[in-house]
NULUM-993449 format. One record per residue (C-alpha): residue in one letter; x, y negated, z. Coordinates in steps of 0.2 Angstrom, whole numbers, plus 5000, padded with zeros to 4 digits. Each point is the difference from the previous one (the first is absolute). Last residue first. Layout:
<pts>
AXYZ...
</pts>
This chain:
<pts>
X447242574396X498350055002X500450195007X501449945012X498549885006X498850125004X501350115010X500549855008X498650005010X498649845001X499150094987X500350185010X499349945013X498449914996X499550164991X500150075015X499049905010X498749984986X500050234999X500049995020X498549865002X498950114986X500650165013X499549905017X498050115000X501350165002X500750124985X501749915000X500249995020X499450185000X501250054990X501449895009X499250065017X500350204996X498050094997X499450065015X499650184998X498350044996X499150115013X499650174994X498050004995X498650055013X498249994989X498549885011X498450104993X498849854998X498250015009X500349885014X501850035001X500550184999X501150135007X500750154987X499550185006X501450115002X500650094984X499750084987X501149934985X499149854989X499450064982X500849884986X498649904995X498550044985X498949854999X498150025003X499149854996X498249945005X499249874989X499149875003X500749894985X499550134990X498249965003X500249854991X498749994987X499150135012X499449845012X501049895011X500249884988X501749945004X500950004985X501650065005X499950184988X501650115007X500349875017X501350065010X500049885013X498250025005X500050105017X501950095000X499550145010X500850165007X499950195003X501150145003X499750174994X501050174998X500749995018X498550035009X498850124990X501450134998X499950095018X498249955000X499550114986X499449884986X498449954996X499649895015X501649894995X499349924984X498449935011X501349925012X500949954987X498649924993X499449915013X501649945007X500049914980X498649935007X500549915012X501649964993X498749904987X499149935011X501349945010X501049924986X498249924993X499749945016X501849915002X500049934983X498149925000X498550064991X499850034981X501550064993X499750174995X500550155012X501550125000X500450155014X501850104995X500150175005X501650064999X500350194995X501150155003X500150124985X500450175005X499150064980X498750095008X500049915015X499449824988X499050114989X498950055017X499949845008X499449904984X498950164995X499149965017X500049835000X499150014985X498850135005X499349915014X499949844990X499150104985X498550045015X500149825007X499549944983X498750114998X499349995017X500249814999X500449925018X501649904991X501650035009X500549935017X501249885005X498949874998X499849834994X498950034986X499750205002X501550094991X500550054981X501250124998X500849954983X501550105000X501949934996X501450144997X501749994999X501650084999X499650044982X500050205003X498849945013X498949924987X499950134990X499950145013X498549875007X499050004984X500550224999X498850025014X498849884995X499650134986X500150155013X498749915011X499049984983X499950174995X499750065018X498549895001X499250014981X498649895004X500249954982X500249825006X501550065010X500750104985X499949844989X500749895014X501450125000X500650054985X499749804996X501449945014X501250134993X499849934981X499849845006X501850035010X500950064984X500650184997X499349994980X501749934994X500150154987X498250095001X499250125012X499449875010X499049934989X499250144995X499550015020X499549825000X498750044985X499250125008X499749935015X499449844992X498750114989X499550095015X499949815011X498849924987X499649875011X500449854988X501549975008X500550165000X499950034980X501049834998X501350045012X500250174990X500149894983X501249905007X501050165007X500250084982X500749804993X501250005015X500750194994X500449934983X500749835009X501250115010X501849994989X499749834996X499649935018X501650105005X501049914986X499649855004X499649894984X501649954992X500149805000X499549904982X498849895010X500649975018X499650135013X499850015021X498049995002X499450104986X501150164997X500549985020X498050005005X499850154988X501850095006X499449975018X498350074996X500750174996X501650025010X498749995015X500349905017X498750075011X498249975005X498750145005X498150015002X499549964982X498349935006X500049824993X501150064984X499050124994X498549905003X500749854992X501049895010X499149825007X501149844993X498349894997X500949844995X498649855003X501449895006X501850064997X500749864991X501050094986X501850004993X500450044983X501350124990X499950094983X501450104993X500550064983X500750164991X500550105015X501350134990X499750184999X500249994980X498550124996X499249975019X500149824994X499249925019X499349845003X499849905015X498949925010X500349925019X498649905009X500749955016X498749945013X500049875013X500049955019X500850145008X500349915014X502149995006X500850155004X501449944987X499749844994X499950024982X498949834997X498850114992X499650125015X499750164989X498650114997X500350104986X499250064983X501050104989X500150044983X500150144986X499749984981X500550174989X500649994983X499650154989X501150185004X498850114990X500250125014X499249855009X498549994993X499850205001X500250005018X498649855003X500149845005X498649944988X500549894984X499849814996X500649974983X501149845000X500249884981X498349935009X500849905012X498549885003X498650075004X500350195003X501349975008X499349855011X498850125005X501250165005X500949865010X498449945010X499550185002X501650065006X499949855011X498450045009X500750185004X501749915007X498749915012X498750145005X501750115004X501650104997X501150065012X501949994997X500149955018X501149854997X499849924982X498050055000X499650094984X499549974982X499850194992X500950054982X499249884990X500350094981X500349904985X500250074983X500749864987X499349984984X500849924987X501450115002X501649955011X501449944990X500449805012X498450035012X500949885013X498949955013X499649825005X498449984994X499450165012X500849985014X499949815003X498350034996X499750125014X501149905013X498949854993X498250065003X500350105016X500549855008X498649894993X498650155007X500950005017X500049825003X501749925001X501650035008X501349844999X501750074994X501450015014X501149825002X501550024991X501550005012X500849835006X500050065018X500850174993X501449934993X500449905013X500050155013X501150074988X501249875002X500149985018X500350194998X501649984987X500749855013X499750155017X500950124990X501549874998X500349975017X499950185004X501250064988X501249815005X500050065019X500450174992X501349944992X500549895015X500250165011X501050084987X501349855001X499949995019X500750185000X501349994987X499650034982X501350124993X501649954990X500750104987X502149984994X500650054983X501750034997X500650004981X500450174994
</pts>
């Protein structure tokens, strides 16, 4: 057997490799950068009606009808917003607009209502978006555009058939929720209307439509027509039709939850409706996170002087406290606020209020359990859910408080503060060796050209040229 000998890099030789990895990672992000500088420009919005016009015509002259009967049976399942999932005066106005042009000019299509038999007869069902974006996609940046986003579903072949897309200027846009919507007290990420902006937002034509959307669409046409009966003050019927929902496959859904309550509350049904809001926050505490929509004095920490309001405030906080023991669930209170007003007083502010909370939270629990089950902070207007800036109910969201569930913090002697932050002791760091930190210091780019430098002038490098 002949003998064969193996070589391994020597020192210097591995440090040049990895002088060359990060030589030639720095060339491949030169050459993104490039690429992203000679990016297409984003599409020019345009008034709201024109925008509306073409996504819905691209939709509809686009679509492939390839075997389907001369009569197509369309159902609109609910326009909403792309963030919050609510829907409002300006996704109304396009169903309208699209139920027109439908009628109009796309005859071949059969406008039905979202009902439960509709969709038992699995027709093709039309969903879309509307959300504020900033149109140059500068993240944080002014939300200065809409996104119109159509699509259509086969529930027969479970494929999205055609998409419609267009951007919109935002003036004379009227984005305020529905009743429903406006007075749904509680916000959390729900399966539900994350599978319906998915379905729209994040497909191609001839792509499976989500499978969780798929499943609770029965139950979503149920619910519709229980947000219908309450926002026309029919709060038995609504009652009614929420609980039947509820009882069917994919009925546990935030609306569902959210109208149990309202209904109740505008029943005056007291102890029904604190039991309602009851199992709100188990849903969103099961999630890790729940977002309320406590609604304070302009520039306040304290809530709004209604006796009604201040009344479902009390018994809020108190089923929030309660659930959270129950299930020995510690919680984060997290202040927001909308962007109006400057960084610093919107952070404030909205610590401020978060104390205010936390403090209300603590009063309902024994005092033993009261101080390490909450903590409190703000982040003023960087976690923006809505970002327009109205400071009205459109974006009420965006003043939100959050309760996030944390790892409970042992008993132990009171932390000291700074001002009104808790300063938290942590182990000193050990300092890292001087080559590590050498490499990981403001001198590292110097080290990678330095070393580079080295192992070209070596004979390493040139051993490997010859």
């Amino acid at each position: 057997m002949p003998h064969i000998s193996a070589s391994f890099p020597t020192r210097s030789t591995r440090r040049a490799m990895r002088a060359l990895s990060f030589a030639g990672a720095a060339v491949l992000l030169q050459a993104s950068s490039a690429l992203a500088q000679t990016a297409a420009p984003p599409p020019t919005p345009v008034a709201f009606e024109a925008a509306l016009t073409k996504a819905a015509n691209d939709l509809f002259s686009k679509v492939n009808l390839e075997g389907a009967p001369a009569k197509v049976r369309l159902v609109i399942d609910p326009l909403i917003d792309g963030f919050s999932g609510a829907q409002s005066t300006a996704t109304r106005t396009m169903e309208k607009r699209i139920v027109d042009l439908v009628r109009r000019d796309y005859s071949r299509f059969e406008v039905t209502p979202f009902t439960t038999e509709a969709i038992a007869n699995l027709p093709v069902v039309l969903i879309g978006t509307f959300t504020a974006i900033n149109n140059g996609g500068v993240a944080g940046g002014e939300r200065d555009a809409y996104r119109i986003c159509l699509a259509l579903a086969d529930l027969k072949a479970k494929k999205i058939i055609s998409k419609g897309v267009a951007r919109a200027l935002p003036e004379g846009i009227d984005v305020t929720p529905v009743a429903f919507f406006a007075e749904s007290p509680v916000f959390v990420k729900d399966a539900a209307i994350e599978s319906y902006i998915k379905s729209c937002q994040g497909t191609r034509p001839g792509d499976s439509i989500d499978p969780v959307y798929a499943d609770r669409i029965l139950a979503a046409a149920l619910i519709n027509d229980a947000t219908e009966a309450y926002n026309a003050k029919r709060y038995q019927d609504s009652l009614e039709l929420y609980r039947s929902a509820s009882h069917m496959p994919g009925g546990e859904q935030l609306r569902v939850l959210n109208g149990l309550y309202l209904s109740n509350w505008r029943l005056n049904r007291k102890d029904a409706a604190a039991e309602a809001f009851g199992k709100v926050v188990d849903y969103g505490l099961r999630g890790d996170n729940l977002a309320v929509k406590f609604l304070f004095r302009p520039g306040s920490t304290q809530f709004m002087a209604d006796q009604g309001t201040r009344r479902q405030y009390t018994m809020w906080t108190s089923q929030i406290a309660g659930r959270a023991d129950k299930a020995d669930k510690c919680l984060q209170v997290v202040g927001h606020t909308s962007a109006t007003g400057t960084a610093a007083i919107n952070e404030t502010l909205s610590a401020q209020r978060a104390e205010y909370v936390k403090a209300r939270l603590q009063k309902e629990l024994p005092r033993t359990n009261a101080r390490q089950r909450f903590t409190a902070t703000g982040v003023g207007s960087q976690q923006l859910i809505i970002g327009t800036g109205r400071d009205d109910a459109s974006d009420a969201l965006d003043r939100r408080v959050e309760f996030k569930t944390v790892t409970c913090a042992e008993p132990s002697a009171a932390q000291p503060t700074v001002g009104n932050r808790q300063v938290v002791n942590t182990v000193a760091a050990k300092p890292k060796p001087k080559r590590e930190a050498r490499r990981t210091g403001r001198g590292a780019s110097s080290d990678v050209g330095a070393e580079i430098e080295e192992f070209i002038n070596s004979s390493a490098f040139k051993s490997l040229l010859e």
